[in-house]
C-alpha positions in Angstrom: 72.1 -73.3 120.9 69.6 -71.4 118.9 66.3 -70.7 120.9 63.4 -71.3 118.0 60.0 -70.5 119.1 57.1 -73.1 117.4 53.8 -72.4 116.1 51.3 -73.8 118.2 50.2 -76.7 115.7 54.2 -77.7 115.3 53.7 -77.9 119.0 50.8 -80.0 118.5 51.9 -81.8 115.5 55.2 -82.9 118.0 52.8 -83.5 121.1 50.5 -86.1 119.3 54.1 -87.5 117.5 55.2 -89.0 121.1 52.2 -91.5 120.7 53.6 -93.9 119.1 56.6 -94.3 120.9 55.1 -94.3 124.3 52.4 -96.9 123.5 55.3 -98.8 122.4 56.7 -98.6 125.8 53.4 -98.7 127.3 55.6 -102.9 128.0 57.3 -101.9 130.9 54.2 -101.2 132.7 53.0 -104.7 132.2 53.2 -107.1 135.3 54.9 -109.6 132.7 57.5 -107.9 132.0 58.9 -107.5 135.7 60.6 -104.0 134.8 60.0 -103.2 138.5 62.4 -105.7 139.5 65.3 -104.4 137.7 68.0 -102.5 139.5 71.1 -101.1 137.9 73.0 -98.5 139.8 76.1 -97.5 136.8 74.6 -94.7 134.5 76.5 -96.8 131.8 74.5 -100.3 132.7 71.2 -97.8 132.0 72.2 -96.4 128.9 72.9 -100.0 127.8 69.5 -101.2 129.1 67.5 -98.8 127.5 69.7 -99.1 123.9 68.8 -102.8 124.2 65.1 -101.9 124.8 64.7 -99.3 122.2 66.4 -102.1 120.1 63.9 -104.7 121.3 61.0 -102.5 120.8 61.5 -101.8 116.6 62.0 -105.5 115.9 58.9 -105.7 117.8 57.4 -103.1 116.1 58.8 -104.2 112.5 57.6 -107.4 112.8 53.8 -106.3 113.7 53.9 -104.2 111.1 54.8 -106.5 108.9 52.5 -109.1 109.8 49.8 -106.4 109.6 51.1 -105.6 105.5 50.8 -109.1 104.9 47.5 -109.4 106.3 46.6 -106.6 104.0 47.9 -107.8 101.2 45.9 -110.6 100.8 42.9 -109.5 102.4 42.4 -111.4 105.1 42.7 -111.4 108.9 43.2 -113.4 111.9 40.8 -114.1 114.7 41.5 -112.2 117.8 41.0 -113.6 121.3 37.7 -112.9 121.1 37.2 -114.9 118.2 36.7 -111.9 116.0 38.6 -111.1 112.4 40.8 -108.6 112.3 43.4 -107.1 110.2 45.4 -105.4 113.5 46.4 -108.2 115.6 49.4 -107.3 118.0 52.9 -109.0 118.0 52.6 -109.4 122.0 48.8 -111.5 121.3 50.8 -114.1 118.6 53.6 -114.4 121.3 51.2 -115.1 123.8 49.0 -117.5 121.6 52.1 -119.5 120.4 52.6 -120.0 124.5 53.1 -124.1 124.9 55.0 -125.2 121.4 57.7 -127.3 122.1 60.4 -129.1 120.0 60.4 -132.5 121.0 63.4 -134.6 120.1 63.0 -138.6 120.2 66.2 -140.3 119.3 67.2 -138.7 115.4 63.3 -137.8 114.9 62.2 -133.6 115.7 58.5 -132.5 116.1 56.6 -129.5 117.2 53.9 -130.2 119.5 51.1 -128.5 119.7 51.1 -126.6 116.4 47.5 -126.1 115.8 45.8 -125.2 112.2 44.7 -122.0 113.8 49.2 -121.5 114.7 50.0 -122.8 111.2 47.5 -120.4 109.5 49.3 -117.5 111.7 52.5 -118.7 110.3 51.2 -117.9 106.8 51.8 -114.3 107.1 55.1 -114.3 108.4 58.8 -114.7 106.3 60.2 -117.8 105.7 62.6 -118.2 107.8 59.8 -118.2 110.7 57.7 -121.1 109.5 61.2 -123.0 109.1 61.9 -122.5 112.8 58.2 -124.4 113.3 59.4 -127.5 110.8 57.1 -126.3 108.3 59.3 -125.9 105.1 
């Protein structure tokens, strides 16, 4: 393999390019996501864990981006747990704030329980397909 020596601002250029991937990451250090528990011992099982992962993360990341376009697009913003707009909101804070829905099936009859205005307004900005998994199309 060719050696190829970098200038130092392709150096830095590449150094400030990991960013983004590592905050992406920056999951597994979260007590939530209990990567501490996990024990594999094959070098294959690995490989397969961190495929998945890197798989996980860029439908995570996708989907907050596209959230965040849509949010553009129209100009608008959601409140963040402080209660203050903004057009940035993260993927893992709309998980977390749709925490407690539930699909509650009486005899031929389906509802979704505590879908608030504030969830149903969140619901705005994503596709289809999302809002029809909340019984709103």
């Amino acid at each position: 393999m060719e050696k190829k020596r970098l200038s130092s601002e392709d150096i830095l250029k590449k150094y400030k390019g990991q960013q983004a991937p590592e905050r992406g990451f920056s999951f597994l250090k979260d007590p939530c996501f209990f990567a501490h528990s996990v024990f594999l011992k094959s070098p294959h099982r690995i490989e397969v864990l961190a495929m998945l992962m890197g798989l996980c993360l860029l439908v995570y990341t996708i989907g907050q981006r596209q959230l965040r376009l849509n949010l553009k697009q129209q100009e608008t913003g959601l409140k963040n747990p402080l209660g203050k707009l903004t057009d940035r909101p993260t993927l893992r804070w709309i998980f977390q704030n749709f925490q407690g829905i539930h699909l509650l099936r009486i005899q031929d009859n389906q509802k979704i329980s505590n879908l608030t205005d504030e969830r149903r307004n969140i619901l705005r900005f994503f596709p289809k397909p999302c809002q029809e998994y909340y019984l709103l199309s």
